[in-house]
C-alpha positions in Angstrom: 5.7 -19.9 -1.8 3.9 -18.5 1.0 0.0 -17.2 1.5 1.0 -13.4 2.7 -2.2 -11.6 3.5 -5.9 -12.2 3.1 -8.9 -9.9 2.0 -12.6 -10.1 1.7 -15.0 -7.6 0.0 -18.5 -7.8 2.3 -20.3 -5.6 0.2 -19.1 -6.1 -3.4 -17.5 -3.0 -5.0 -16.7 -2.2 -0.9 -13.9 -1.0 0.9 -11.7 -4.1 1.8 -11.1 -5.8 5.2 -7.9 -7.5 5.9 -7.6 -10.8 8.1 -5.3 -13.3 9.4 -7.1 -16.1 9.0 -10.6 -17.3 6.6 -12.7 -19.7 6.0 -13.4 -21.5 2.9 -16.5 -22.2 1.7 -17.1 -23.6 -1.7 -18.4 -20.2 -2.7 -15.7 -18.5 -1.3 -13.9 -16.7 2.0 -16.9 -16.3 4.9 -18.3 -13.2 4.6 -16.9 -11.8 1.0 -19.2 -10.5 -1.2 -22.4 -12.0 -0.1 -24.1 -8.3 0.1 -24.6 -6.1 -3.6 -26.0 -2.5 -3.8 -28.7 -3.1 -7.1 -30.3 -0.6 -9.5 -34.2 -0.2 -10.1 -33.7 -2.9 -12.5 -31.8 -5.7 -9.9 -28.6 -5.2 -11.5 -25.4 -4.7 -9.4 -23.9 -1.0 -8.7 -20.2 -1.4 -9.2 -17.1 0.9 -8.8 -17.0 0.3 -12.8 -19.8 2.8 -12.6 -19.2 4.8 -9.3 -16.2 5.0 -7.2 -17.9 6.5 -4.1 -18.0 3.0 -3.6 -14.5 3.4 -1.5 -16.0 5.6 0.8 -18.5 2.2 2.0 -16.6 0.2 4.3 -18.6 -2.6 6.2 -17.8 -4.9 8.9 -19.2 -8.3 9.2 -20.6 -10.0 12.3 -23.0 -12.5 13.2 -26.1 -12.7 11.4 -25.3 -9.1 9.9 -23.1 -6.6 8.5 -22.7 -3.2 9.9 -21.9 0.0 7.3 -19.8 2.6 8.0 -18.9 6.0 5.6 -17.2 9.0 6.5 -20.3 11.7 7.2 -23.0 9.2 8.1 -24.5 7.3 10.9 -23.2 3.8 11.2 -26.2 1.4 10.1 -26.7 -1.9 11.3 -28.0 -4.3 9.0 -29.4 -7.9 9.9 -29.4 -10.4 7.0 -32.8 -10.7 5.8 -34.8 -13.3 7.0 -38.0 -12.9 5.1 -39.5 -12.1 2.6 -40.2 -12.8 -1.4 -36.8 -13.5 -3.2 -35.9 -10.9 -6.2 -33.8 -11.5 -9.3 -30.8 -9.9 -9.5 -27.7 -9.9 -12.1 -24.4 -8.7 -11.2 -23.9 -7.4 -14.6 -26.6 -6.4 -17.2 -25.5 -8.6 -19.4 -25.9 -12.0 -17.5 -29.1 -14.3 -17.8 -29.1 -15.5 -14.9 -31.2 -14.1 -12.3 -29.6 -14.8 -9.4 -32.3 -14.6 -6.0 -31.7 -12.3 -3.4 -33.6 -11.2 -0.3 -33.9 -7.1 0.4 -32.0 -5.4 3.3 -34.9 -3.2 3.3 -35.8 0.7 3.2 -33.2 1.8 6.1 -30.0 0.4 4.2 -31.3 1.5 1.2 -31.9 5.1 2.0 -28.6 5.2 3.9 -26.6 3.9 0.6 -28.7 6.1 -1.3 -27.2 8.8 0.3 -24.0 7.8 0.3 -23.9 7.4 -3.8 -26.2 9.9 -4.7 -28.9 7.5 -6.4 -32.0 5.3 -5.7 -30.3 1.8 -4.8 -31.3 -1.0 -3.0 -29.1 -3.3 -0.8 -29.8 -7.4 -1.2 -27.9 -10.0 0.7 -27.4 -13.8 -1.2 -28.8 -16.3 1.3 -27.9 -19.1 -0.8 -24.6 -18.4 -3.6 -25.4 -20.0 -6.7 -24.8 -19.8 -10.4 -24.0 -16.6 -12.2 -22.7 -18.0 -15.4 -24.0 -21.4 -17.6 -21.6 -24.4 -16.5 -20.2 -24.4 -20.4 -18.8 -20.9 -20.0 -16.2 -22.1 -17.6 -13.3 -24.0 -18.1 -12.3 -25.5 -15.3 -15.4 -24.9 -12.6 -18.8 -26.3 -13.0 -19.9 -22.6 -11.8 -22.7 -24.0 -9.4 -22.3 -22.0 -6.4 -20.5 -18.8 -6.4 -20.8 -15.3 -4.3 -21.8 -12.2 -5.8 -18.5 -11.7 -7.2 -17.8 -11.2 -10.7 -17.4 -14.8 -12.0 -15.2 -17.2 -9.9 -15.1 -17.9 -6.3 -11.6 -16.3 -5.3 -9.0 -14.1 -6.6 -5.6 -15.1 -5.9 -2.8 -12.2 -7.3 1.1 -12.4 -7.0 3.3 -10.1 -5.5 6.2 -10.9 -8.0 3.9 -10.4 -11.0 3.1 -6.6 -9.0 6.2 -5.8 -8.3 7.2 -6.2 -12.1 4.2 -4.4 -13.1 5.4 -1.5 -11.6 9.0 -2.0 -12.8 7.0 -0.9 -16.4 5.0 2.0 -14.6 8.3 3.3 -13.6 10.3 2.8 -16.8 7.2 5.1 -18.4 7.2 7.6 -15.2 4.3 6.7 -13.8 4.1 5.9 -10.1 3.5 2.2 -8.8 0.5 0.8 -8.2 -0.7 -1.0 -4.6 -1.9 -4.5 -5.0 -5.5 -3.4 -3.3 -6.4 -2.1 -6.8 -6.3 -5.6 -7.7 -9.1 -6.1 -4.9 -7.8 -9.9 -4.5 -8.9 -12.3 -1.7 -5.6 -13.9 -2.0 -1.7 -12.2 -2.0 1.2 -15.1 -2.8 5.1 -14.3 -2.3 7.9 -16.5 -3.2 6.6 -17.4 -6.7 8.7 -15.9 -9.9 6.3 -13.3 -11.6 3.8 -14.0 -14.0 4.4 -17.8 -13.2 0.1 -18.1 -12.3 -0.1 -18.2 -16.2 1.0 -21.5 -16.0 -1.1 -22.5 -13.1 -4.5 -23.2 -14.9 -6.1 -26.3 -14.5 -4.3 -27.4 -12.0 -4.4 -27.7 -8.4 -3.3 -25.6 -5.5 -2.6 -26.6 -1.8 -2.5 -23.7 0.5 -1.9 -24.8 3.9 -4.6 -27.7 4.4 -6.8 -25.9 1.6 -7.4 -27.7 -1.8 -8.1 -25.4 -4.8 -8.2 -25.8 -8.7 -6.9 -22.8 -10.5 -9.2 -21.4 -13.2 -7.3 -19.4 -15.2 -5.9 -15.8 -15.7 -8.3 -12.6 -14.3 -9.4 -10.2 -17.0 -8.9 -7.1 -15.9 -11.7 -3.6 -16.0 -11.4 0.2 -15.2 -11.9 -0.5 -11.3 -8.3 -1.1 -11.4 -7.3 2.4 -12.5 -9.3 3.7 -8.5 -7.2 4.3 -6.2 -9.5 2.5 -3.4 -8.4 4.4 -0.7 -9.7 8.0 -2.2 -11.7 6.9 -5.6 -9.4 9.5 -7.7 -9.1 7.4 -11.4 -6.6 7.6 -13.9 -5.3 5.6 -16.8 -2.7 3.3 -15.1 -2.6 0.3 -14.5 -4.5 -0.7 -17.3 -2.7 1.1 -20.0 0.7 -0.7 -19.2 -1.0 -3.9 -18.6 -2.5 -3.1 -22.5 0.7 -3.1 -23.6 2.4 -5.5 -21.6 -0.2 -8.2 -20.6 -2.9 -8.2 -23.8 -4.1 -11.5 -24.5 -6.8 -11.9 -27.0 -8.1 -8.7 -26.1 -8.0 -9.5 -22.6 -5.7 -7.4 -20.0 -4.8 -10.1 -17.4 -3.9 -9.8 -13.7 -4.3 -12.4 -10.7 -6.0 -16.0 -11.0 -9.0 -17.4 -10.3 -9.5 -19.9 -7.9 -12.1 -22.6 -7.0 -12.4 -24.2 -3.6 -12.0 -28.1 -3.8 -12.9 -28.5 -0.3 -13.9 -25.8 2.7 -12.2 -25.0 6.5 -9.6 -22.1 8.0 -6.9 -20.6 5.9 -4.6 -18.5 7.3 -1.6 -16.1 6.3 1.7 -17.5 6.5 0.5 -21.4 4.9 2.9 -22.6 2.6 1.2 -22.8 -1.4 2.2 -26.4 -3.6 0.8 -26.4 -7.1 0.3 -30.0 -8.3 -0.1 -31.7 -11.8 
């Protein structure tokens, strides 16, 4: 098994950028998913609610990010370094209040633009805990990005290509793996064999992670991420297909064990 390609998500619900090479924090890859767009009330704007989201693509570089979307002015944004932190939730339904610094008014008028609604951009100075330590299984949950619940994504190109083996046999067209938005794209592992990877750890190249168990999967993979159009698939097929407990699973979640560079092409061993 090999590490075939690598992806981070600077703003989360973003256009993705592709890389050779990472590094790991314990939070996750450098740069991914550090930045949200937040409501009025501090929770995060997703594609689950808008997929103009596409359309934002943002490049990272020191001490800042720059945004870019087809019919605007780029916008360079510094990180915040002031200022009184606010409370923000990537979902409405979480407890936690997670604190954030504000971009400020420029970003936020130029996103506002761009999706067609009063937002406000905050960047994640310090990642920290989303979820309460006895929701998770196999990760304490102490220091995590603005992504959704665990600190990676890792999704297999086997389990893909069989995926769409049950798209066609129904006439639907295959799906890319980018509507899987993972950080992490394995080949050379028999499909569907991650279900048996919870709970234990994975070596890619000098990188130590625990797996964490199968990725639930939502509506953002029915967008096609490189023009927002939405349909039904691939979530109906996984519903029929991959429906455990109620839960539609695709990909794995990872934990860092320990940080430094990853890079495409490292050779994956699972351990007991």
């Amino acid at each position: 098994m090999r590490l075939t390609s690598i992806h981070t998500y600077p703003v989360k619900g973003c256009h993705r950028l592709d890389h050779d090479d990472a590094f790991v924090h314990p939070w996750g890859l450098a740069g991914d998913r550090r930045w949200m767009v937040v409501d009025a009330d501090g929770v995060g704007v997703t594609q689950r609610e808008t997929t103009r989201l596409v359309g934002l693509h943002a490049s990272v570089r020191p001490g800042g990010l720059t945004l870019h979307a087809d019919g605007q002015p780029d916008l360079d944004v510094p990180e915040p370094a002031d200022g009184e932190p606010v409370p923000v939730r990537t979902f409405r339904s979480r407890t936690f209040g997670v604190p954030a610094l504000l971009a400020g008014p420029a970003a936020d008028a130029w996103l506002g633009t761009l999706l067609g609604r009063p937002v406000r951009l905050v960047w994640l100075a310090q990642p920290t805990r989303h979820l309460a330590a006895e929701d998770r299984e196999h990760d304490t949950g102490d220091q995590v990005s603005f992504a959704d619940a665990y600190p990676l994504l890792l999704a297999n190109a086997a389990s893909l290509d069989v995926l769409n083996d049950w798209l066609a046999e129904t006439g639907e067209e295959p799906v890319p793996m980018t509507r899987f938005r993972p950080n992490l794209v394995v080949s050379g592992a028999p499909a569907w064999a991650e279900d048996d990877w919870a709970g234990r750890p994975l070596r890619i190249g000098d990188r130590l992670f625990r797996a964490a168990g199968p990725c639930d999967r939502c509506v953002v993979t029915t967008t096609d991420q490189e023009t927002g159009v939405r349909n039904k698939e691939p979530l109906r097929t996984l519903g029929r297909h991959r429906n455990v407990k109620q839960k539609l699973l695709f990909g794995l979640n990872l934990v860092p064990l320990d940080s430094g560079p990853l890079a495409v092409d490292a050779p994956i061993v699972i351990t007991t």
